[in-house]
N, C-alpha and C positions, 0 to 999 in steps of 0.2 A: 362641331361647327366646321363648317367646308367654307373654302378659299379657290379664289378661280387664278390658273393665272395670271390675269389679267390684273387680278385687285392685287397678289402678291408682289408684280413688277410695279405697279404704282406706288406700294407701298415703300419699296427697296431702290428704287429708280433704277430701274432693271429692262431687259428689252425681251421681247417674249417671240422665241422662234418655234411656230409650231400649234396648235391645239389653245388660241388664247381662253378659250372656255374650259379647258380641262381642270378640275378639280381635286381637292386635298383634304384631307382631314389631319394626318398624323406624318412624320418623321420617321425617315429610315434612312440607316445607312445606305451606300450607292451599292456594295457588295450584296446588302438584304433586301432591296429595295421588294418590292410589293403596290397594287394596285392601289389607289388614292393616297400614295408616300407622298412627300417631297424629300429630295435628296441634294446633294451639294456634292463637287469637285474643286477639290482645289490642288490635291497635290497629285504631280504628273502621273505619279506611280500606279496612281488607282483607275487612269483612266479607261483602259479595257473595259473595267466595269459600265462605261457609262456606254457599250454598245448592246449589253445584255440586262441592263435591270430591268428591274419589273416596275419600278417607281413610274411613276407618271407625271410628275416633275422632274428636274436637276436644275439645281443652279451650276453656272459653268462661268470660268471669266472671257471677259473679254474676248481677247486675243487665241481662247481655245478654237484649233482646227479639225475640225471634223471629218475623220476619213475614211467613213462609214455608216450606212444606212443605221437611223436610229431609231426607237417609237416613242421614246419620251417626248414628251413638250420638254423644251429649254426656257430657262431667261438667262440671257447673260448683263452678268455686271463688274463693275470694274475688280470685286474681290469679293470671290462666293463666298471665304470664310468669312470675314467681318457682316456678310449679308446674310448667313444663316445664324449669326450668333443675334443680328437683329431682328429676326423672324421668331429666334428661342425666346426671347426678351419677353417679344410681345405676345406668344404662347403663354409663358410663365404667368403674364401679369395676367391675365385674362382667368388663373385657376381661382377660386373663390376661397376667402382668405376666412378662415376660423374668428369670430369675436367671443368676448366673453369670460366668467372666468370660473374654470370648475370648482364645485363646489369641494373636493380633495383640495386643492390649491390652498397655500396660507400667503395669506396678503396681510401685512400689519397695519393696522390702523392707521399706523403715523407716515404710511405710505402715499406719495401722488402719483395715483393711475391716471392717465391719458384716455380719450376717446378712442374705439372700437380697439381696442386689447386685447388681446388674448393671452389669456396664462392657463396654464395646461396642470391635467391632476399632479400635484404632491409638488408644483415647484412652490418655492420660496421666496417670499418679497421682504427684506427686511426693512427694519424702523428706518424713516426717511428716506426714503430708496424711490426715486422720481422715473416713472415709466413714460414715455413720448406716447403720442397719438400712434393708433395702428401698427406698433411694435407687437410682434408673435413672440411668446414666450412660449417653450414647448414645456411636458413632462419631465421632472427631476429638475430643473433650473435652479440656481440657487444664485440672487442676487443681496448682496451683502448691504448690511447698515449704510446708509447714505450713498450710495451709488446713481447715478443719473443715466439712463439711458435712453437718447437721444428720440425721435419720431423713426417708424419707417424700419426697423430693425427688428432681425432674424434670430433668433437664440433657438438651437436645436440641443435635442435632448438632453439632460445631463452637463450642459455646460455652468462654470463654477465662476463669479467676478466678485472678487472680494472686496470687502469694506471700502469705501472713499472714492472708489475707481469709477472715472468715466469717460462715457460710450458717444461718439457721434451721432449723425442722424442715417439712416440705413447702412447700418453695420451689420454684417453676417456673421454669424461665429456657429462652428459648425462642431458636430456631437463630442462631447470629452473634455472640450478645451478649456482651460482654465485663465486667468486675467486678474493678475494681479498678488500670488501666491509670493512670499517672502524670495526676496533675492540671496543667493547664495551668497553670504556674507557671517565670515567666521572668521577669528584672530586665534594666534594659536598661544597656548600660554602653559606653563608646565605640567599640568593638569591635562591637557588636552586642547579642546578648543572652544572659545567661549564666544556664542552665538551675540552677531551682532544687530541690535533691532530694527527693522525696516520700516520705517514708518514713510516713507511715500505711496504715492500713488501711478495708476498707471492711468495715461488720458488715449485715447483711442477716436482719432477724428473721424468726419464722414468719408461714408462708401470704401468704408474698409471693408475685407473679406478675411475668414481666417479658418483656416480647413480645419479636419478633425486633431481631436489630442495634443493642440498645440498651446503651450505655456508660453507667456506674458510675464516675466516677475514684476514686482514692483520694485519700486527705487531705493533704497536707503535714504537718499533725501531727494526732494523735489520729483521727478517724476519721470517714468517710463515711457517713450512717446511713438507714437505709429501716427503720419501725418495722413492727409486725408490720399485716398485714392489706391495704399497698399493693399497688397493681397499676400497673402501669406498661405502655403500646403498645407497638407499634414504633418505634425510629427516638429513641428519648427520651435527651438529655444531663441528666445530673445531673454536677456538677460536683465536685471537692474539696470536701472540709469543708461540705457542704448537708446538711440533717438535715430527711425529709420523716417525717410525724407520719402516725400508725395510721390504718389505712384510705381513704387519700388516693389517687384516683385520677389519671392523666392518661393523655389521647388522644395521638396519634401527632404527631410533632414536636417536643413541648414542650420547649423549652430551660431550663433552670436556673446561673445564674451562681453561682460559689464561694462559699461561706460565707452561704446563704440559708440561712433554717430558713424551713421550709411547716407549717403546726398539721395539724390532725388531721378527718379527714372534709373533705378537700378533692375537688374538681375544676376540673380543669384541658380546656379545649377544644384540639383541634388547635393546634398552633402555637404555641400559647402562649410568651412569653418574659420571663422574670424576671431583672432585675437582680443582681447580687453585692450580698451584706453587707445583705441585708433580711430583713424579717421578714412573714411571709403569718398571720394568724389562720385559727382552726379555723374549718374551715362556711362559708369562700371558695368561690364559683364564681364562676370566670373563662371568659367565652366566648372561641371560637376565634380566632387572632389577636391576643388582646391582648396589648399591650405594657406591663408593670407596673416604673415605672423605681425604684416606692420603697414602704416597710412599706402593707401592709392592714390595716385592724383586722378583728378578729371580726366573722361572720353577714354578709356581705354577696354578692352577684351583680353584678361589674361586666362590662363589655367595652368595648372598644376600648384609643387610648392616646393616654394615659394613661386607663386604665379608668374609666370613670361609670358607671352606672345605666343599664340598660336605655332606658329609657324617652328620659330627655332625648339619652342617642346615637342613636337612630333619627332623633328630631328634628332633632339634626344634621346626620346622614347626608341626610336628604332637602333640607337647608338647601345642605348640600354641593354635591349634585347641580346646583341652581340658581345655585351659582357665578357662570359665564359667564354666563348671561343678565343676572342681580344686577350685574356689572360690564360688560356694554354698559350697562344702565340707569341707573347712576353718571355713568357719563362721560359719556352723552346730557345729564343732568341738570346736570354740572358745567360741561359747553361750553352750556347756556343760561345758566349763571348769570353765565357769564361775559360772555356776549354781552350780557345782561340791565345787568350793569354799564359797559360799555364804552359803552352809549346815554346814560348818564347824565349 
């Protein structure tokens, strides 16, 4: 399906310099661009590109000054990225969505399937286990006894949501990931360690997202909570009884220790790792790496670890560096003082 200029800038409230008739089928980067692309500019860096693609769109912003002959059609708008991620949207939604359900697939009886469904060969529907309208279940799924998952929701290959646990309404959970798997909870006793049983659950509100391979425990009691609007990488531990607050994102790695609560519009960098039994205020951003051993208050940006302020950990960091030099310099310094006495 082709898209004209003209209907794109409509669509994105965008202003078209250039070729309003020119046409698109398909997405490319501005680096690869190609004849019927659309392509986007947003960060400075890449702009050279935008005097040699081959695309035949760009989105560009606003404020972009042009200081050279170009052949693309433009639209500019106030922010290309947010306007090609709303261009991808409407790509996405438009691909034709599988219903049905294969006959490899086990579905148990005492299950309630939803209208236009999809479950995919050899996944798993267990007893009482409540599917929403137009939820895609892919190959290998495996959803547990009494589970509820919401309308409008994505399940990719292989993903695991055990017993009792439920799912909002267009929740993504992407290839590997699991939800709801025992929280690490063991007491040690002279014998060893004696496993503690986890009988919560985990609840997962709407327009959540959760990249691949990433674990969910459940709670030991009451419940493991992802509020509506989170998005979570790959590769991410959330632990028992942690309760992360709406719209909170985290990159890939980030660990979470049991019974943390995170506030609401957070981010988290790579790696990140949180202690058990604290508390993160809303509007934290934590750079990649850091180690937060205890509560954050509201509105802050720290990194490292124990996390500081930008600014004075760079400081350190470069203080750091000079380490070894700083302690030959000492010791130079303390065997004169010493010799310096010894004359005396």
């Amino acid at each position: 399906m082709e898209f004209t200029a003209k209907q794109i800038a409509d669509f994105i409230n965008g202003r078209v310099e250039g070729d309003a008739n020119a046409a698109v089928h398909t997405f490319a980067k501005i680096e690869e661009g190609q004849p019927g692309a659309i392509s986007f500019l947003s960060n400075p860096k890449y702009t050279h590109y935008l005097y040699d693609t081959k695309s035949t769109i760009v989105l560009v912003n606003e404020d972009l000054e042009i200081e050279k002959d170009i052949s693309a059609t433009l639209i500019r708008v106030k922010n290309a990225y947010e306007a090609v991620a709303k261009l991808l949207q409407l790509y996405e939604s438009m691909k034709p969505k599988k219903t049905g359900i294969d006959p490899l697939a086990f579905v148990s009886p005492k299950a309630n399937i939803g209208k236009d469904v999809y479950i995919g060969a050899f996944a798993c529907i267990g007893d009482g286990a409540t599917i929403g309208d137009g939820t895609q279940i892919y190959p290998h799924v495996v959803i547990g006894d009494g589970v509820n998952v919401g309308a409008g929701c994505l399940l990719y290959p292989n993903v695991t949501i055990y017993q009792g646990c439920r799912l909002g309404s267009n929740v993504t959970i992407h290839a590997g990931s699991v939800i709801g798997a025992d929280g690490f909870g063991f007491a040690p006793n002279v014998d060893g360690y004696e496993k503690i049983p986890q009988i919560g659950i985990v609840i997962i509100e709407d327009n959540v997202e959760i990249g691949a391979n990433t674990c969910v425990d459940r709670s030991t009691m009451g419940a493991t909570v992802l509020r509506k609007g989170v998005k979570l990488d790959n590769l991410v531990q959330v632990a028992h009884n942690v309760e992360v607050g709406e719209n909170t994102v985290m990159s890939a790695q980030v660990g979470i220790a049991g019974s943390t609560k995170v506030g609401s519009w957070c981010m988290f960098g790579g790696q990140v790792g949180l202690a058990g039994h604290i508390t993160i205020g809303d509007h934290v951003n934590l750079g990649a790496q850091s180690g937060v051993p205890s509560s954050i208050k509201p509105n802050q940006t720290l990194i490292g670890t124990p996390p500081m302020e930008p600014t004075p950990y760079f400081k350190s960091q470069a203080i750091f560096r000079r380490l070894p030099d700083m302690y030959k310099e000492l010791s130079a310094l303390r065997k004169e003082i010493e010799e310096l006495k010894a004359k005396k």
